[in-house]
VOGU-3710 file (C-alpha; in Angstrom, 3 decimals, decimal comma):
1> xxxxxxxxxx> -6,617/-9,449/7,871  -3,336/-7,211/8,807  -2,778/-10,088/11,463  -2,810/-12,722/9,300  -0,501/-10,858/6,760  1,770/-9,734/9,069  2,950/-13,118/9,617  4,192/-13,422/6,238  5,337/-10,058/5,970  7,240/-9,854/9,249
11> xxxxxxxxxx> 10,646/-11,828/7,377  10,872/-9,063/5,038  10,363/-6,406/7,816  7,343/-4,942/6,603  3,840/-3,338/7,843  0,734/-4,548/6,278  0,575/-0,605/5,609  3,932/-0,495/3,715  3,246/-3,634/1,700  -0,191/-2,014/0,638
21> xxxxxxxxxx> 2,053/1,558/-0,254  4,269/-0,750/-2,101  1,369/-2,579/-4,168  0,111/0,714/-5,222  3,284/2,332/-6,193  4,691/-1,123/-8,362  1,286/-1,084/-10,227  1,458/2,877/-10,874  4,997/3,733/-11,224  5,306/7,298/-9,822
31> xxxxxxxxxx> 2,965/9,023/-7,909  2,437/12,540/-6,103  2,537/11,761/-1,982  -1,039/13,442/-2,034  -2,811/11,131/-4,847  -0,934/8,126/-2,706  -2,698/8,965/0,256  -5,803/9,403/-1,687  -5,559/5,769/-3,195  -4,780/4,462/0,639
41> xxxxxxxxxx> -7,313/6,367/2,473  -4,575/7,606/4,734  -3,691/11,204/5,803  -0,344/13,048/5,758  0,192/12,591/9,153  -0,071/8,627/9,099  1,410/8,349/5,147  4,598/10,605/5,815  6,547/8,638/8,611  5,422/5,264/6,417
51> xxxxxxxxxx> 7,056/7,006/3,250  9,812/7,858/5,776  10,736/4,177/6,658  9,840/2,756/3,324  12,959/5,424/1,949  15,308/4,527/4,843  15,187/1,150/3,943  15,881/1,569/0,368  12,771/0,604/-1,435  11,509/4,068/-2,637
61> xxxxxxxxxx> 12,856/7,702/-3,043  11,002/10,503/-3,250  11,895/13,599/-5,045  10,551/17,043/-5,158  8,356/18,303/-8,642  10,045/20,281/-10,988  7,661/22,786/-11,306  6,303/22,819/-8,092  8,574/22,152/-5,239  5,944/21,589/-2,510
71> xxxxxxxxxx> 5,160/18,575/-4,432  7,039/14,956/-3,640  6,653/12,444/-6,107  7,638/8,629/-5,031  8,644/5,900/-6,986  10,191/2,823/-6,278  13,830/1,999/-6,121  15,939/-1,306/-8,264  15,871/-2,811/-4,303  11,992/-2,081/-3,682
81> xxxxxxxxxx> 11,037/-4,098/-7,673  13,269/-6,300/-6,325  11,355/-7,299/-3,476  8,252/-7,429/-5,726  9,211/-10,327/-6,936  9,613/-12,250/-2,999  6,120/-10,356/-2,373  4,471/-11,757/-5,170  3,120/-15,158/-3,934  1,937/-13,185/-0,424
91> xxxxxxxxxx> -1,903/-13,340/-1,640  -2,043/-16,814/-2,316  -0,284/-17,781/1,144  -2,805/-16,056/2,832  -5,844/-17,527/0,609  -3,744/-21,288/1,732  -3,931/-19,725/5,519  -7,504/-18,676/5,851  -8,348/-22,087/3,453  -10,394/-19,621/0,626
101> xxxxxxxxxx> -10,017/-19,975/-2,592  -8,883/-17,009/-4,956  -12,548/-16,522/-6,348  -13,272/-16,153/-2,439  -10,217/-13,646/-1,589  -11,027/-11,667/-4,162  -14,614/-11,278/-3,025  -13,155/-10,239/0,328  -11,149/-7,555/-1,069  -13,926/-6,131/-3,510
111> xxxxxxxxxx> -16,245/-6,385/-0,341  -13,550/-4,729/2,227  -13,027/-2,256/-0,541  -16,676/-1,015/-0,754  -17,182/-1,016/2,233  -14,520/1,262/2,697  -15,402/3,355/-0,357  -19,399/3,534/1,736  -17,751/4,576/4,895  -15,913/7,442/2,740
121> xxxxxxx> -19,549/8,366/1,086  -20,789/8,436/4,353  -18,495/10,559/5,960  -18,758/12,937/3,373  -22,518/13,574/3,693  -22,587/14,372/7,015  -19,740/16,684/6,700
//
């Protein structure tokens, strides 16, 4: 699946990862860097040079909390709702690519994301 995004997202100079960081921050605003990772399944190590590049190229900031200064926040800059709106019609250029219809991407998705969530479940139980 990242292949087949990437070629849409490569004009815009974006990862499959970043576009995913991006969906989750336009539909919730501003979040803490740890309840980010927690939403993408990814760890500090991976989410904190993506946060890095996303901020050097002007789409989010991140700022420190108020009343605790170990904790970031991120939210998304005028540039990165900008680009929301070129980003918008990504989904439905890939459902055109793979030739699925959107009752059939969206059955992807809910199936790639329980999969995931199983995998996660899993893990957990033999820890």
């Amino acid at each position: 699946m990242m292949a087949c995004y990437k070629q849409f997202l490569e004009q815009y100079n974006l990862t499959f990862t970043q576009y995913l960081t991006l969906i989750v921050l336009w539909e919730n605003k501003t979040m803490r860097v740890k309840d980010l990772g927690n939403v993408l399944h990814l760890d500090s190590g991976t989410l904190t040079p993506l946060l890095k590049k996303l901020t050097f190229k002007g789409y989010i900031q991140r700022t420190q909390g108020h009343k605790d200064e170990r904790e970031v926040f991120i939210n998304v800059t005028e540039e990165g709702w900008c680009l929301k709106d070129h980003l918008c019609d990504i989904p439905k250029k890939v459902s055109a690519y793979l030739d699925i219809t959107d009752e059939e991407f969206d059955v992807l998705f809910s199936l790639l994301y329980k999969i995931l969530n199983n995998m996660e479940v899993a893990q957990k139980i033999r820890q």
